[in-house]
C-alpha positions in Angstrom: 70.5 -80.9 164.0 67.5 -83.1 164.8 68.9 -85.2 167.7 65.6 -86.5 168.4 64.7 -87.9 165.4 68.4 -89.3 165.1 67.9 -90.7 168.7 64.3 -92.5 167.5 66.6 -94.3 164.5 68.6 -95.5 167.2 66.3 -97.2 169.5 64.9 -98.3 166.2 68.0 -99.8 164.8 68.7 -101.5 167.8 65.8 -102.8 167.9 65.5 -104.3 164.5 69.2 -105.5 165.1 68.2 -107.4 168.7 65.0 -109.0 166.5 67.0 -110.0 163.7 70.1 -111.8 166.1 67.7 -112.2 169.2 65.2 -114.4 167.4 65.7 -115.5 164.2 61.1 -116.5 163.9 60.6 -113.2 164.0 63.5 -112.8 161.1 60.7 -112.7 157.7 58.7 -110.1 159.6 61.4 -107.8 160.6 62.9 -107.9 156.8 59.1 -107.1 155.9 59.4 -103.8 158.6 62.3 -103.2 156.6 61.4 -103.1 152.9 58.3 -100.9 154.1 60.7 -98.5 156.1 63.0 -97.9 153.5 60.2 -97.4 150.6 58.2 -94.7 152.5 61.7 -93.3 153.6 63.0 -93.1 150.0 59.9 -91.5 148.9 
């Protein structure tokens, strides 16, 4: 299994979660981060 890869989607989850709860400026970008993340990970 790739445990690295699923270990980099951690630290990247928690870090979207932390910038999403943690401060709520930041909130449009991170939703940006998002919507670009999930098209080029769907594709």
């Amino acid at each position: 299994m790739k445990k690295g890869v699923y270990s980099i989607g951690k630290i990247i989850f928690l870090s979207i979660f932390v910038a999403i709860y943690g401060t709520p400026r930041r909130r449009p970008f991170v939703s940006g981060y998002i919507l670009i993340d999930n098209r080029s990970g769907t594709s």
